[in-house]
C-alpha positions in Angstrom: 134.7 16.4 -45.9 131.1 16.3 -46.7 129.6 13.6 -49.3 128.7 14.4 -52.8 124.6 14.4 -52.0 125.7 17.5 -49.4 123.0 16.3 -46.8 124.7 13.8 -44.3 128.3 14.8 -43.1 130.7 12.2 -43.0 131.0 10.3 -39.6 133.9 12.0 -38.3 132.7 15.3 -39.6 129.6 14.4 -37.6 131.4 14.0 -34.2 132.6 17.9 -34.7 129.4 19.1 -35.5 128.0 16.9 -32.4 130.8 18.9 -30.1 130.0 22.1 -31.6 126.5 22.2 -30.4 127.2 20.0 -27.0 130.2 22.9 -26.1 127.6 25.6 -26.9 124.5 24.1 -24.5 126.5 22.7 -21.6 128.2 25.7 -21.5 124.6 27.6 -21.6 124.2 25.5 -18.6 127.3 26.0 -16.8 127.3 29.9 -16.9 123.4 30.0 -15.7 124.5 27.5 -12.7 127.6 29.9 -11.7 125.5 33.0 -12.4 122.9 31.3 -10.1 125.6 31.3 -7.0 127.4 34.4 -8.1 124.7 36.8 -8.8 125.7 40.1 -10.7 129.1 41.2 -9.3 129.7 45.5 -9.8 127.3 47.0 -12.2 124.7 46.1 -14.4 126.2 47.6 -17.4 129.8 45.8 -17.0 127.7 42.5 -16.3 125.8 42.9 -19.4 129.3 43.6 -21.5 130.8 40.8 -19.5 127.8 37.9 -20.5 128.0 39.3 -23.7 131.4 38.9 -24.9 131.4 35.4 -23.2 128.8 34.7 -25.4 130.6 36.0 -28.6 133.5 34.1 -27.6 131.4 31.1 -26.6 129.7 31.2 -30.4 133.2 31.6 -32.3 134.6 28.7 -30.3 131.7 26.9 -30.9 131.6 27.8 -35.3 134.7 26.4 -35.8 134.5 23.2 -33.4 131.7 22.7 -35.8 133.5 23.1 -38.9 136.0 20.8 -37.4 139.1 22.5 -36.6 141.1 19.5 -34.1 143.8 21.5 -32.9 141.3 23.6 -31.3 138.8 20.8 -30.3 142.2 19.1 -28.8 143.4 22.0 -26.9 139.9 22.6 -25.6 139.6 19.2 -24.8 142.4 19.7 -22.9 141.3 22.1 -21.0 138.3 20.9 -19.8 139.8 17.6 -18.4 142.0 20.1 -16.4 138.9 22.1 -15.2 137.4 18.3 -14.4 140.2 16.7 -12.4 140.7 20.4 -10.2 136.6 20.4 -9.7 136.5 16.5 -8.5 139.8 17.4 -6.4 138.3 20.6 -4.4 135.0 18.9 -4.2 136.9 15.8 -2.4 139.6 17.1 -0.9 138.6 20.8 0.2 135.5 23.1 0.7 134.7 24.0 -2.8 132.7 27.1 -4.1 128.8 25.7 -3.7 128.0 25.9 -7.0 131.1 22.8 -8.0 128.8 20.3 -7.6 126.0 21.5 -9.8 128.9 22.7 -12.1 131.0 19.6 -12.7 128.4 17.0 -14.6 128.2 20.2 -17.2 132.1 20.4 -17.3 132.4 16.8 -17.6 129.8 15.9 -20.5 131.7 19.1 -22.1 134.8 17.1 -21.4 133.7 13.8 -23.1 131.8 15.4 -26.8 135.3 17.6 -27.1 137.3 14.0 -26.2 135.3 12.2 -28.7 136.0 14.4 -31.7 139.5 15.3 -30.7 141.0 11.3 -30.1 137.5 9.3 -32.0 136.5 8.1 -28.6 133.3 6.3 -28.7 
């Protein structure tokens, strides 16, 4: 997938690589907003475990969006545009969790660098 000189991916490969790292730092930012309105729930030692397999999980998703696996990038993609759509539709039509709003433009950027490397959006 790469060119023969090794240094600059080729464009589509480039889009992956983009999602990789976008999934991995909007996601940073989305688990520091929710841990900002939920706090540490039970004890320390089962939050600690808890943030730290979401973090393993978080880099393995995010190594082989990077290497360019689509199926996964497409599922994901997916995913997030359901998370989206049920964010925008409790923040309009019901009294969603407080941190929603701070949540959703994280959720939705998330949404759009998985979309472009899944379906070569833009």
């Amino acid at each position: 997938m790469e060119k023969a000189g090794g240094d600059f991916p080729s464009p589509n490969l480039k889009k992956y690589r983009q999602a990789g790292i976008g999934f991995v730092v909007l996601n940073l930012i989305d688990l520091t907003v929710w841990m900002r309105f939920l706090g540490m729930i039970g004890s320390s030692e089962w939050f600690y475990v808890g943030g730290g397999s979401c973090l393993v999980l978080l880099g393995v998703l995010a190594f082989y969006i990077y290497r360019g696996k689509r199926g996964l990038v497409t599922v994901l993609a997916v995913i997030y545009a359901g998370r989206s759509v049920f964010s925008m539709y409790s923040l309009i039509f019901w009294k969603p969790f407080p941190g929603v709003p701070y949540g959703l433009p994280a959720l939705l950027l998330t949404f759009y660098v998985l979309g472009r490397a899944a379906w070569d959006w833009p």
